[in-house]
N, C-alpha and C positions, 0 to 999 in steps of 0.2 A: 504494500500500500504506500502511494506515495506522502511525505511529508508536506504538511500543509506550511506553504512558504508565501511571502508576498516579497515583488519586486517594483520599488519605486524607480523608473527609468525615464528615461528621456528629459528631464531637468531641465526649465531654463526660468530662468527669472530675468522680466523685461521691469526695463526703466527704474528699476527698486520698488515699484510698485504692483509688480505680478508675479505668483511662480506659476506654473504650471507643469505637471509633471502626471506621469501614464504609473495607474497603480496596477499589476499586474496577480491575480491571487492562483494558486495553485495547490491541487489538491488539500480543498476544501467544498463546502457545500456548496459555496459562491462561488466558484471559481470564473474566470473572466478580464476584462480588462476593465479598467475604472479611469476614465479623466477625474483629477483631479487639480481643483485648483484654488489661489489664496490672490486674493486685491485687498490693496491698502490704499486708504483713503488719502494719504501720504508719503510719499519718499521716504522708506525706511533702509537703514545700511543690514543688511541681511550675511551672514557669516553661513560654510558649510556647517559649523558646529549647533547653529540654531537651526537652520531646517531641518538636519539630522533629529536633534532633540522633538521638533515640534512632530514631526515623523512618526516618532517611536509613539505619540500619544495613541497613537490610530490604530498601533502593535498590540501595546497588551500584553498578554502572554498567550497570545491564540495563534503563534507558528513559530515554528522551529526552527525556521529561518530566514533572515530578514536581506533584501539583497537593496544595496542604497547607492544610486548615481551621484556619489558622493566622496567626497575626501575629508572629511571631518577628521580631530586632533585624534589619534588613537585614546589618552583618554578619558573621550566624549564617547566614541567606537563602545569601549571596554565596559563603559555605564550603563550604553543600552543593552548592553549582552547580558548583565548584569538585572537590568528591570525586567527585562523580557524573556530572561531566560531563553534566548534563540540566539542561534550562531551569526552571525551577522558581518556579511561582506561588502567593501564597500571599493571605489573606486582606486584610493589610495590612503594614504594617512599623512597628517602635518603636525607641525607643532601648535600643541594651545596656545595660544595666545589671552594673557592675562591681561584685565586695566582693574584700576581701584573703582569701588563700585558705591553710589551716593543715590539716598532718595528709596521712590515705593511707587511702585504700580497694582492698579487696582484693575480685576476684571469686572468689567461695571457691565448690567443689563440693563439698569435706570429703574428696577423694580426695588420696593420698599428696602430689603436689608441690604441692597448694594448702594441704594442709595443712603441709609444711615452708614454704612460702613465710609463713604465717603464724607460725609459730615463730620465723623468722628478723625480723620486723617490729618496728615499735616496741609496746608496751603499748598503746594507744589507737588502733589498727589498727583501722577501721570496715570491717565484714563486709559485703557484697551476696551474695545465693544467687537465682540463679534455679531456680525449679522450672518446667520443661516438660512436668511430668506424664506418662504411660505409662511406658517402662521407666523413665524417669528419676525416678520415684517413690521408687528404695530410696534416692539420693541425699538426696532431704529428710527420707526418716526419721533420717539420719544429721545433716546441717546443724543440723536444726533444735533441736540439743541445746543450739548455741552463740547466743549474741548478736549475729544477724545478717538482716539487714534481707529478708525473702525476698518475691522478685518472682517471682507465678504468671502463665503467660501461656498462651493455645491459639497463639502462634505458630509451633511447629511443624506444626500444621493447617494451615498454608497454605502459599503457592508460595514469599513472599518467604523461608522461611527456607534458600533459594537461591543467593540475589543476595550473602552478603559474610558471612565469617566473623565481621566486630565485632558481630552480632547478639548475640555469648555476653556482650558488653558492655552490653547496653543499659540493662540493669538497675543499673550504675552509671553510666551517664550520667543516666539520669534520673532518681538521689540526688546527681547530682555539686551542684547548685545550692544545693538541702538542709544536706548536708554541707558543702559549703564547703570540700572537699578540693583538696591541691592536687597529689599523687600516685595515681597507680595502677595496680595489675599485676593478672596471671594468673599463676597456676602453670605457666609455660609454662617447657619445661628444654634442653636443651644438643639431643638429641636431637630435639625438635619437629622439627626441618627438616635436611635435608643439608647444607643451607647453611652451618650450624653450624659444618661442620669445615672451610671454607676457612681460609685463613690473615686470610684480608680480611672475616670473616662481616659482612652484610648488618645483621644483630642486634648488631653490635659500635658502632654509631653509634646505638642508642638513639632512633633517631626515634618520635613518638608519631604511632598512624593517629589519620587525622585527625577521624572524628568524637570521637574523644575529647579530642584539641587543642581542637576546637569548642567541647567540654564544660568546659575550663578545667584539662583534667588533665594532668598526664607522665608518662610510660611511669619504672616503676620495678621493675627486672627482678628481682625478689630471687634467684628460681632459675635466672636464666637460665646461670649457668657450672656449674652441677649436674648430674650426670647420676640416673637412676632410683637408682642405688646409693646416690647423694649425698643426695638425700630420703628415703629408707631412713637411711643414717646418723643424720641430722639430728632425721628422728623417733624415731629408739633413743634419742639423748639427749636430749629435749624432753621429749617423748609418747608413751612404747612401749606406755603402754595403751590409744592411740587406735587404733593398729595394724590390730587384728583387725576392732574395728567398724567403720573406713574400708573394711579387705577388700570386707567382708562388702556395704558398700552402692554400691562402685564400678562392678560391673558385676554382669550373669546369669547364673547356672549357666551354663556352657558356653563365654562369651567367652572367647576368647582374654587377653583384657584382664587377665579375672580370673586366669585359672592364671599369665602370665605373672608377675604382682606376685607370687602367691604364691613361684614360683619364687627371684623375688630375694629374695623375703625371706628363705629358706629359705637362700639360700647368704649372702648378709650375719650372717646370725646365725651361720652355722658357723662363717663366714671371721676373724669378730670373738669367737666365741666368746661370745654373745649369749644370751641365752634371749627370744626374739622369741615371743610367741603365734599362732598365724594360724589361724583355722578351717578344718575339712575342705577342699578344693579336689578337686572329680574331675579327673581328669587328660584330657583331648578323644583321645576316640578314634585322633584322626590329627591332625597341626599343622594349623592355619587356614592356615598361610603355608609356603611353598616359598622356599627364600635368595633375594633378590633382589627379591625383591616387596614387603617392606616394612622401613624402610633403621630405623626404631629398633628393631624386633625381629633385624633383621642385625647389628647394632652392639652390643645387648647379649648377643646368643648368646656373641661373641667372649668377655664376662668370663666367661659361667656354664660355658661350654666348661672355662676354664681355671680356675675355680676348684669348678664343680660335678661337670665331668666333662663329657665329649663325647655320652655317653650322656643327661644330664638336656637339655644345647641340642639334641639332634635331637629331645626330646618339644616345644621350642620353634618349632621351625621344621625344616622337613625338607631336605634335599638340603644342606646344609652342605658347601660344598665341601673337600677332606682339607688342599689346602694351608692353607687358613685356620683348618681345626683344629691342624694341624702348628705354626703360625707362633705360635697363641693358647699352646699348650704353653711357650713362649720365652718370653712377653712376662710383665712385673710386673704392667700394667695398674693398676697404684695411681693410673692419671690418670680413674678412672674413679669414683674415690673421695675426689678432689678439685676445687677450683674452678678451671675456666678463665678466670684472669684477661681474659682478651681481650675477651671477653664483660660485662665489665663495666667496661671502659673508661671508658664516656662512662654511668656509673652517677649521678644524683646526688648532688652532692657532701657536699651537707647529712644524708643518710641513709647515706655511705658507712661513716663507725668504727663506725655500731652492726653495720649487715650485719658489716664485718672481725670485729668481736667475740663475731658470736652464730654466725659459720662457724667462729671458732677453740676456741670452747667447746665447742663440738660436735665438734672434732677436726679438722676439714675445713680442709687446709690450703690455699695456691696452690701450681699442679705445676712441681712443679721439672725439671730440666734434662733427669731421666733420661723425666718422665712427655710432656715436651714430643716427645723423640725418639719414644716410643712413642706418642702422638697419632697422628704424624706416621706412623708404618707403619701404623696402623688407618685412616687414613684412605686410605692406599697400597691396603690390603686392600678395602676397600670401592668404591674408586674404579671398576671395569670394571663393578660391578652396581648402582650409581647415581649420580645425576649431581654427585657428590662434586669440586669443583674442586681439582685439587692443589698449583697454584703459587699 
């Protein structure tokens, strides 16, 4: 049986503004030829060692060997053989080439936690957006208002965008060179993963994946101890008039996605006493989700329960079981409107007093004793309907 391999061939990158390059797969299910292609909204200086990297995002570990029209540093080569676990041949090999590295880039969509995560940044915060085109078209009508470097790509046409979630990255690895950045995050939040609420979370040691290590970056979590609420907070006192337009371009009539932000917003502003704007939202005929089936819409039912009403969380998510609306009745939940320290543990230390100072402006304290106990029972509550670690 043959070894399932992909070959990126035929290379050429025009003007510093396009690559294009034939993705070739073999012995796999897809097997075939793939165009693939990357435009920049702007003249970027593009290195073998960053295409290479941006490359492997698309890899994964779903073949065994990776073949690259390429001459990247041997070791950048040796890193992705390393991520990928695939043999990986390339053109040639050079020497790396080092510069001292200053500043943070952010992968920005212009939706609520990217856009707090930008708020809470330094002033010279350099923007990446990627556009993937089809539904994700309302997003760059929205991005594109700000000053930010936007990579279009047809990679959602093809198979690799499969093999590895740093795909949503690649668009700042391959300004990492450019820039000369030596940070960077996603609006990624407390809720992204169940993992979240162990005591020990995984996200608490701050490791950087590793094509972005390749790329000369570190993971700099800004939102990571914030929940949906938290970025809600944070844009009422930033940017409450990005609010509505972020709505409006996050998701499609109908998502789940969208009624739910609307919802939060809807009860942050009451809770706070806010005058928040947000456009129409229909409300979905019936929940997308049944409790238990997806652990951040289970996780936030519990605040809108108790502060929206029991009635607003079952237009959220249906079958809410009675104990856990019982138990949300009791609880303050004020930890759901502050930072989990835990989570930014092993934060950068050199970026740490601005984050402290621009979470305390905004109101957003760290939870204290009573929000810690209460963590500790929502994550109790959640525990038998996903894989929530308790100890």
């Amino acid at each position: 049986m043959d070894r399932a391999s992909v070959r990126f061939g035929d290379l050429r990158v025009t003007d510093a503004t396009r690559i294009d390059v034939n993705c070739e797969l073999r012995g796999g299910p897809q097997d075939g030829s793939y165009p693939l292609w990357f435009e920049f909204s702007q003249p970027i200086g593009l290195t073998q060692d960053s295409i290479a990297i941006a490359l492997s995002t698309l890899c994964g570990r779903a073949f065994e060997r990776i073949e690259l029209d390429l001459s990247p540093s041997d070791e950048t080569a040796r890193a992705i053989e390393k991520f990928t676990l695939a043999e990986v041949k390339t053109s040639g090999r050079r020497a790396m080439q080092s510069s001292k590295r200053k500043g943070i880039l952010l992968s920005f969509s212009g939706g609520f936690d990217s856009l707090a995560a930008y708020s809470l940044m330094p002033r010279d915060t350099r923007l990446v957006s990627m556009d993937f085109g089809g539904r994700f078209g309302r997003e760059r009508e929205f991005f594109q208002h700000f000053d930010t470097l936007t990579v279009s790509t047809n990679l959602l046409e093809t198979p690799l965008k499969n093999n590895s979630w740093s795909f949503m990255g690649c668009g700042a690895i391959l300004a990492a060179a450019h820039s000369r950045a030596k940070y960077h995050t996603f609006g990624s939040i407390l809720e992204a993963s169940p993992d979240n609420l162990r005591q020990t979370p995984a996200a608490a040691a701050n490791k950087t994946f590793p094509p972005f290590h390749m790329a000369g970056l570190t993971n700099a979590p800004y939102v990571a101890g914030l929940t949906e609420v938290g970025t809600l907070i944070v844009l009422a006192h930033y940017h409450p008039d990005l609010i509505a337009p972020s709505l409006r371009s996050l998701a499609s009539p109908g998502e789940e996605k969208l009624y739910r932000k609307k919802v939060l917003a809807r009860v942050v502003s009451a809770r706070f006493g806010w005058d928040i704007t947000t456009p129409d939202v229909t409300k979905p005929s019936t929940p997308h989700f049944s409790f238990g089936q997806n652990f951040a819409l289970d996780f936030l039912s519990i605040y809108v329960a108790r502060h929206g009403g029991p009635d607003l969380a079952d237009e959220l998510v249906s079958g809410i079981p009675d104990h856990i609306l019982a138990s949300s009745s009791r609880l303050h939940l004020t930890f759901y409107e502050r930072a989990d320290t835990t989570l930014y543990l092993n934060f950068p230390a050199d970026l740490a007093a601005g984050l402290a100072r621009n979470l305390a402006s905004a109101g957003v304290r760290p939870y204290t004793e009573l929000d810690w106990v209460e963590f500790q029972q929502v994550r109790s509550l959640l525990a038998p309907y996903h894989p929530v670690v308790v100890t």
